[in-house]
C-alpha positions as CSV (number, residue, x, y, z in Angstrom):
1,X,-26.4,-56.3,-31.7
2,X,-23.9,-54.0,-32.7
3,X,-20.5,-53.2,-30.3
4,X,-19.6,-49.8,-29.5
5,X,-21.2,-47.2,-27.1
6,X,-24.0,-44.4,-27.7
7,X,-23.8,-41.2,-25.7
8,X,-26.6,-41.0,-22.6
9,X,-25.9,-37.3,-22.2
10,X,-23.9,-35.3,-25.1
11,X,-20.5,-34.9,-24.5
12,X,-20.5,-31.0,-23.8
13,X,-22.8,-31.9,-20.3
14,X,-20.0,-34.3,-19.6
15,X,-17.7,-31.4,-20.4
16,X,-19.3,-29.5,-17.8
17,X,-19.9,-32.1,-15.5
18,X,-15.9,-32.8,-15.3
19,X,-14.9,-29.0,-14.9
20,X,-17.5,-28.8,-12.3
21,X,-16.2,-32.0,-10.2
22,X,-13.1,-30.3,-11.1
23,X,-13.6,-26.8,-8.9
24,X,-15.4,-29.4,-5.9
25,X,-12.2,-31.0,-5.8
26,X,-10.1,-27.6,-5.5
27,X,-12.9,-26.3,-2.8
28,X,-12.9,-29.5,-0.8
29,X,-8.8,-29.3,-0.9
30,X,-8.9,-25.9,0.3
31,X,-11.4,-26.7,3.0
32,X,-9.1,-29.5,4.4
33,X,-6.4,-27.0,4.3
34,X,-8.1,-24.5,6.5
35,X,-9.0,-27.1,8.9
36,X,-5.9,-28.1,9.3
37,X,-4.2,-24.6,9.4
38,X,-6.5,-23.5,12.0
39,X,-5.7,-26.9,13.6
40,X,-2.3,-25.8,13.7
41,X,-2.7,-22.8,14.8
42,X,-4.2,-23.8,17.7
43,X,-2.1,-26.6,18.5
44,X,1.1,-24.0,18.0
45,X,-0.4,-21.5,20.5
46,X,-1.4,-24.7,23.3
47,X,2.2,-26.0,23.1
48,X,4.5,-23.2,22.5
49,X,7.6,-23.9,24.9
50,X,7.9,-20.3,25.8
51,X,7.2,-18.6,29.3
52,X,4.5,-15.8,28.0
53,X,5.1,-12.0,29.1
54,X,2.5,-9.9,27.2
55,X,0.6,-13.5,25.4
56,X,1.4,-11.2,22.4
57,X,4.3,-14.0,20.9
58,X,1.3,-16.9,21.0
59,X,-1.7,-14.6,20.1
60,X,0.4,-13.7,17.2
61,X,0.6,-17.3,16.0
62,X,-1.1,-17.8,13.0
63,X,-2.3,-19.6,10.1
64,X,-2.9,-18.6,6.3
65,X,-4.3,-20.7,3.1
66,X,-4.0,-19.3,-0.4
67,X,-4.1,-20.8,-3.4
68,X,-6.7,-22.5,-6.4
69,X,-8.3,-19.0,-7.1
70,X,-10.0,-18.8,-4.4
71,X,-10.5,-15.9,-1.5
72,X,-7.5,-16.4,1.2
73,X,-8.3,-17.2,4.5
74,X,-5.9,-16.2,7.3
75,X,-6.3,-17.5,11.0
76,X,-7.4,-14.6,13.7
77,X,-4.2,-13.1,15.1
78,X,-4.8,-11.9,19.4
79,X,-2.4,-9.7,20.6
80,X,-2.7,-6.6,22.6
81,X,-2.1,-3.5,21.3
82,X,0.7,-1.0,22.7
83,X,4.3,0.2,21.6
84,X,5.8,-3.2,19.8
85,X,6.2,-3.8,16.0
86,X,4.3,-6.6,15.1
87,X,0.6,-8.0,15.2
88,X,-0.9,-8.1,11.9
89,X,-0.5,-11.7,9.8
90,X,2.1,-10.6,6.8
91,X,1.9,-13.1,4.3
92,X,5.0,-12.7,1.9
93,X,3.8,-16.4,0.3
94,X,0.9,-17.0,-1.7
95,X,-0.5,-19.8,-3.8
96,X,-1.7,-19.7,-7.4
97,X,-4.3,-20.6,-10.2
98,X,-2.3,-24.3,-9.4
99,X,-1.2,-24.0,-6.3
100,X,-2.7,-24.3,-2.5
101,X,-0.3,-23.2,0.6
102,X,-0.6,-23.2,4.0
103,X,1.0,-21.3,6.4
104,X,1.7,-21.0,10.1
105,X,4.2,-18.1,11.3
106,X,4.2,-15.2,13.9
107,X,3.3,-11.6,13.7
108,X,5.8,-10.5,16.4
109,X,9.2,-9.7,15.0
110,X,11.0,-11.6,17.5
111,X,8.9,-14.8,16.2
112,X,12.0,-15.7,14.3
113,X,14.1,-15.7,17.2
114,X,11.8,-17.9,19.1
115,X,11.6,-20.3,16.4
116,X,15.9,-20.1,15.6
117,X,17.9,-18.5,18.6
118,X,18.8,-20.9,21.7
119,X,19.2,-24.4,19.8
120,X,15.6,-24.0,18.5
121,X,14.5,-24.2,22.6
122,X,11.6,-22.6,21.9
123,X,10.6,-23.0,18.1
124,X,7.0,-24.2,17.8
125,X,6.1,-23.6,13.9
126,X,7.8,-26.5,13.0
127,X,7.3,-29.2,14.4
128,X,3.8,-28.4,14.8
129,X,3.5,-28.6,10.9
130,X,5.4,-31.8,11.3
131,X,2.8,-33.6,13.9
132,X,0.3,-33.1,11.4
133,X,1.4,-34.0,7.9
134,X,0.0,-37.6,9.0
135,X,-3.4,-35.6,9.1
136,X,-3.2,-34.0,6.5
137,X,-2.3,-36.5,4.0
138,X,-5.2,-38.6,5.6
139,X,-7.9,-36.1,4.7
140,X,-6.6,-35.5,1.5
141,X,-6.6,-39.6,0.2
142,X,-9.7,-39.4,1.9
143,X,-11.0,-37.3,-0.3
144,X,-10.2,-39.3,-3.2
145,X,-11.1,-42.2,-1.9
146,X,-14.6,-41.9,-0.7
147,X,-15.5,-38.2,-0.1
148,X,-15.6,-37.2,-3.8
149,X,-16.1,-40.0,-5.5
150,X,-20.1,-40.4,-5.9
151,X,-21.5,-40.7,-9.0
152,X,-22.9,-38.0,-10.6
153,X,-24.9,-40.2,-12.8
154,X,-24.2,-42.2,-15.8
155,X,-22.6,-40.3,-19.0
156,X,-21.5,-43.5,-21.2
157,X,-23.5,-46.5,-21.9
158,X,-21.5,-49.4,-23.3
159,X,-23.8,-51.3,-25.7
């Protein structure tokens, strides 16, 4: 019996096999991104410290995900129309080819006085990003861990 290893399947369907786990991997990513930004966004709107007026400030709370190549996905943005600046999601971020962010940010131009003016009283994009790193990072080793890691079958025999 000789040692070495024959190949099951030639090695250009392995190629493809690896470039294809390769883009699951960058779509399952994004998906736990998305679920997470809208997360945020939601929390964000629920706990903002601020004593509403119009509703426009926390309708205009809202999430983005770019990145990996793949079609950006921005959370819905609720405020009601009339003479203020503001209410459409302006990204001035985005992710690459490489690169997956997430966002969460307001649409109202006084958003960035909320979040810096008065000791931070009444910031909410923060911290909310902060509470849920820990869920984040738990997808995302999750992932690895168990979610994408089935076998796709056997490429390499050892014989």
């Amino acid at each position: 019996m000789g040692t070495g290893f024959r190949w099951v399947r030639p090695p250009e369907e392995l190629a493809k096999a690896v470039e294809a786990y390769g883009k699951k991997v960058l779509a399952a990513v994004h998906a736990v991104a998305v679920y997470n930004g809208q997360a945020m966004q939601n929390d964000a709107r629920r706990n903002a410290p601020w004593q509403d007026r119009t509703g426009n400030a926390r309708g205009g709370l809202f999430f983005a995900v770019d990145g990996f190549g793949l079609a950006p996905v921005v959370g819905q943005v609720r405020v009601s129309a009339g003479d203020q600046p503001g209410g459409e999601a302006t990204v001035t971020e985005s992710g690459g080819p490489n690169r997956l962010i997430i966002i969460l940010g307001h649409t109202m131009f006084y958003g960035r006085w909320l979040e810096t003016s008065n000791g931070a009283k009444f910031a909410v994009v923060m911290s909310t990003i902060e509470a849920h790193l820990p869920q984040l990072e738990q997808m995302l080793q999750g992932l690895f861990t168990g979610g994408l890691s089935a076998r796709a079958g056997s490429m390499v025999s050892v014989v």
